[in-house]
C-alpha positions as CSV (number, residue, x, y, z in Angstrom):
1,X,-78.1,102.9,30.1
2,X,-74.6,103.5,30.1
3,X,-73.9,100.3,27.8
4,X,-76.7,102.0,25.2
5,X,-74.8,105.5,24.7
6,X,-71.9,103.7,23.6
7,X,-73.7,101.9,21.0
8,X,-73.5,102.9,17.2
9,X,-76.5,104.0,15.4
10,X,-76.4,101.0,13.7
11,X,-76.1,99.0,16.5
12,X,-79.1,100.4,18.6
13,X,-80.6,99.9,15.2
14,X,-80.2,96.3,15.6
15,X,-81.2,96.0,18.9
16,X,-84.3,98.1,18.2
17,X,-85.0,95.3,15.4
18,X,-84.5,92.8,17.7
19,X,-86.3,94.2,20.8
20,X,-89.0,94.7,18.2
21,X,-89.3,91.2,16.9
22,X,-89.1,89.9,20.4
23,X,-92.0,91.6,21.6
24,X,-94.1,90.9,18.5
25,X,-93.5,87.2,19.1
26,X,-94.5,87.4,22.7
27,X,-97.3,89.1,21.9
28,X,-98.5,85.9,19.3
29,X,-97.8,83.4,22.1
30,X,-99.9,85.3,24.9
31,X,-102.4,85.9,22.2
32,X,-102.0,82.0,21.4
33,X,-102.5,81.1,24.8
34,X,-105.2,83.9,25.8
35,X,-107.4,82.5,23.0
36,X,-108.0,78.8,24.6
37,X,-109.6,81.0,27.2
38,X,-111.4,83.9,26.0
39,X,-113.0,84.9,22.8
40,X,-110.5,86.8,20.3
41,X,-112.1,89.7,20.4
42,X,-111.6,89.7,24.2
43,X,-108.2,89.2,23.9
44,X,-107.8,91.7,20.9
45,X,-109.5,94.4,23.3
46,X,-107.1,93.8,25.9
47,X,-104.5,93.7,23.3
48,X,-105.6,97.8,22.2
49,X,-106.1,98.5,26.0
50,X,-102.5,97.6,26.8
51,X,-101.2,99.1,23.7
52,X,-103.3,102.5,24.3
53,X,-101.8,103.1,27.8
54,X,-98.0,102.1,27.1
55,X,-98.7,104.9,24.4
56,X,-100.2,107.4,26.6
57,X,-97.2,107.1,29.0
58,X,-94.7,107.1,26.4
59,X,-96.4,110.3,24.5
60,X,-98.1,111.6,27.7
61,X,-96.0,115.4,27.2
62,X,-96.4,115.2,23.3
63,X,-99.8,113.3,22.7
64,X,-101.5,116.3,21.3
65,X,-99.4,117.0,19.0
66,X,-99.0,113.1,18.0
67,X,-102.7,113.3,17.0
68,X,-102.9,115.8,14.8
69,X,-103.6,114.5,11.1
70,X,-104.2,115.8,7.7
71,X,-106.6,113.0,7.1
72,X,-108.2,112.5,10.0
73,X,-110.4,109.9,7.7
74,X,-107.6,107.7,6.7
75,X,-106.4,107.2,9.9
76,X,-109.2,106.1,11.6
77,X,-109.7,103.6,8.3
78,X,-105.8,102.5,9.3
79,X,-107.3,102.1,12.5
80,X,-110.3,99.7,11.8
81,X,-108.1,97.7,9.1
82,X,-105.5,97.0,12.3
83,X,-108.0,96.7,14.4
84,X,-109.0,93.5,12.1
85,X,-106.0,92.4,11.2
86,X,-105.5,91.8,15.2
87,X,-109.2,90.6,15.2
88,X,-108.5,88.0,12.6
89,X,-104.6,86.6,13.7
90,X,-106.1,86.0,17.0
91,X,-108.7,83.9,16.3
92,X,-106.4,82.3,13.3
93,X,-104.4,81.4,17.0
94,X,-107.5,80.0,18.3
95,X,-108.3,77.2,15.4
96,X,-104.5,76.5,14.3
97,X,-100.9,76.4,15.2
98,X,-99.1,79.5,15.3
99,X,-96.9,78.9,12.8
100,X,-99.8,77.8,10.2
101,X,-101.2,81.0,11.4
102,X,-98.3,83.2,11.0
103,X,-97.2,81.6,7.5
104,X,-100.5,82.3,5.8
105,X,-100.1,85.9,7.5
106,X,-96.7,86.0,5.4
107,X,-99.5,86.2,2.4
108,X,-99.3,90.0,3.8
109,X,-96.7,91.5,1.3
110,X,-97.8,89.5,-1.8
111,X,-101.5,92.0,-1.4
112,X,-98.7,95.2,-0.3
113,X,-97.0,94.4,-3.9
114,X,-99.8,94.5,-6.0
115,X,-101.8,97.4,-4.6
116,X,-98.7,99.3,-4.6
117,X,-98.7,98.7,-8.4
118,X,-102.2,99.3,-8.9
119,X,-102.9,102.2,-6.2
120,X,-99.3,103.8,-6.0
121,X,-97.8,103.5,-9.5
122,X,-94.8,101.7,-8.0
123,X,-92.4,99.3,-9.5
124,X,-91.7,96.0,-8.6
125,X,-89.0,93.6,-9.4
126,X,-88.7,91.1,-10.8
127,X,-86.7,88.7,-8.1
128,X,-89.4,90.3,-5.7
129,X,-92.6,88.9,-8.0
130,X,-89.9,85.7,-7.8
131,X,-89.8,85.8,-4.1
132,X,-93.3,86.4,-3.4
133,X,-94.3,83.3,-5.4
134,X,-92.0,81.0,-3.2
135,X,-94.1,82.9,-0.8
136,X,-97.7,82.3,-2.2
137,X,-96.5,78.4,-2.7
138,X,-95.1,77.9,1.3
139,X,-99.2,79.2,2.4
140,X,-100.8,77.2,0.3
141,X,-98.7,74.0,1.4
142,X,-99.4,75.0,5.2
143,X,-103.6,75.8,3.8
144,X,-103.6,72.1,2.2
145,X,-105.8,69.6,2.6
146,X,-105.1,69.3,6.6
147,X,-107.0,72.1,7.0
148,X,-110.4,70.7,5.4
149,X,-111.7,70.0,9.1
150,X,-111.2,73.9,9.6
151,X,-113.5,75.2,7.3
152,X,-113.7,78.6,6.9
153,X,-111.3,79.4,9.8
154,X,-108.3,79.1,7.6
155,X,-109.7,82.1,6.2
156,X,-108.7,84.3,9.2
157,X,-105.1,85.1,9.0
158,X,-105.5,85.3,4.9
159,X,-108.2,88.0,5.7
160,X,-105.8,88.9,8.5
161,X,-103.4,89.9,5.3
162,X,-105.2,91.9,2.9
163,X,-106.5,94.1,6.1
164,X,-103.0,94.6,6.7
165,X,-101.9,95.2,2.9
166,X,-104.4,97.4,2.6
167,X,-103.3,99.0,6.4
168,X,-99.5,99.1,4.5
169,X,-100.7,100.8,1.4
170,X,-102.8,103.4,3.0
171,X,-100.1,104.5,5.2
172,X,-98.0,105.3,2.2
173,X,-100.8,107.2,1.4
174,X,-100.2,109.2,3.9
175,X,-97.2,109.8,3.9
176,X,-97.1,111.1,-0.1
């Protein structure tokens, strides 16, 4: 720990990033790997379960207060919408590779964009609406016709996005 109190904010920042991204990817291969075993909702239960007690340890002296909401309503609807974002990417894991799953995922800030503008009365750029098209174009190259034999399960980690756009846009809701 000594290393860590000599690091700028910046840099413990970056590591925080980084640590952050790490863990997220582990998280997509266990859940990859999990899901030629067990069902995804198995695997997204234990994936709560695990979550719920790392949170109660790290929170155990201020969990009370960490509860406490305005809108007790939209939370547990930020809940259920994470709840089936999970629910969705891991059985996207189940019927594709991870990175088809993941790059139809990336559909995820395309649905923030436009409910933003339509819920939230917020701007967006041009070179964003520019970006997000390159975006739209890379998922529907990786949803081509390979994935005919699918069906329907290339459907998951699309749902899997709007859940979590709408998951985005309703915690800026909360915070305004």
């Amino acid at each position: 720990m000594e290393i860590w109190s000599q690091l700028s904010d910046r840099h413990k920042g970056i590591a925080c990033v980084l640590l952050g991204l790490f863990a997220l990817s582990l998280m997509d291969v266990t859940s990859k790997l999990s899901g030629a075993h067990y069902n995804a909702l198995v695997v997204t239960w234990w994936r709560f379960a695990v979550q719920a007690v790392l949170v109660v340890m790290i929170f155990r002296t201020r969990l009370p207060q960490q509860l406490e909401s305005k809108v007790p309503g939209i939370q547990v609807l930020r809940a259920l919408l994470m709840l089936g974002t999970m629910a969705c990417l891991f059985s996207a894991y189940a019927l594709m590779p991870l990175a088809d799953a993941i790059a139809l995922f990336q559909l995820a800030p395309l649905g923030i964009a436009v409910l933003a503008m339509l819920f939230l009365n917020e701007h967006v750029s041009g070179i964003r609406w520019f970006g997000m098209t390159i975006a739209l174009c890379g998922a529907t190259l990786v949803a081509g016709p390979r994935y005919t034999e699918i069906g329907c399960g290339v459907l998951f980690p699309i749902r899997a996005a709007i859940y979590f756009a709408v998951h985005a846009t309703t915690m800026r809701l909360v915070g305004k």
